[in-house]
N, C-alpha and C positions, 0 to 999 in steps of 0.2 A: 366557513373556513374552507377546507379541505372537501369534497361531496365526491359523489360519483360521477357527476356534470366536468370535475375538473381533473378525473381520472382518467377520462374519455379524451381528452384532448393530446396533443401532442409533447405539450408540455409536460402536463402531469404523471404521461408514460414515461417518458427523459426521466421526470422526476422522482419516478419511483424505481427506475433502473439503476440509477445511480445511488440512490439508499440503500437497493439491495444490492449492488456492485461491492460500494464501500461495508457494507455491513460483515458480506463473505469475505472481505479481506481481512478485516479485521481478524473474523474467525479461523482463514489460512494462517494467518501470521502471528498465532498467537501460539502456532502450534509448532511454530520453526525454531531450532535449539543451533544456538553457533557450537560446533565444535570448534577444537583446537588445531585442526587443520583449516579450517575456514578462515578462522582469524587470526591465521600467522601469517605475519608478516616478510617483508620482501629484503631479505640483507642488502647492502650495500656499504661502499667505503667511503669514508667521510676522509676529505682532503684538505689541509688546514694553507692556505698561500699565507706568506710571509707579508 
């Protein structure tokens, strides 16, 4: 499957950048908290044509 043969390659460097890539995001984003200033919203007037 998986060896150190196909670690060594260019592919398998990609491949395991991107596991740890996505891995640490996970880990960032698991630690991000929306406040109530982040997720407020943008007023605006609502205009009704006849």
């Amino acid at each position: 499957m998986y060896d150190r043969r196909f670690f060594q390659t260019k592919l398998g460097q990609a491949a395991l950048a991107s596991v740890t890539a996505m891995a640490l995001f996970v880990a960032l984003s698991g630690q991000m908290q929306a406040t109530p200033a982040m997720a407020a919203t943008i007023g605006c007037q609502q205009v009704e044509l006849a």
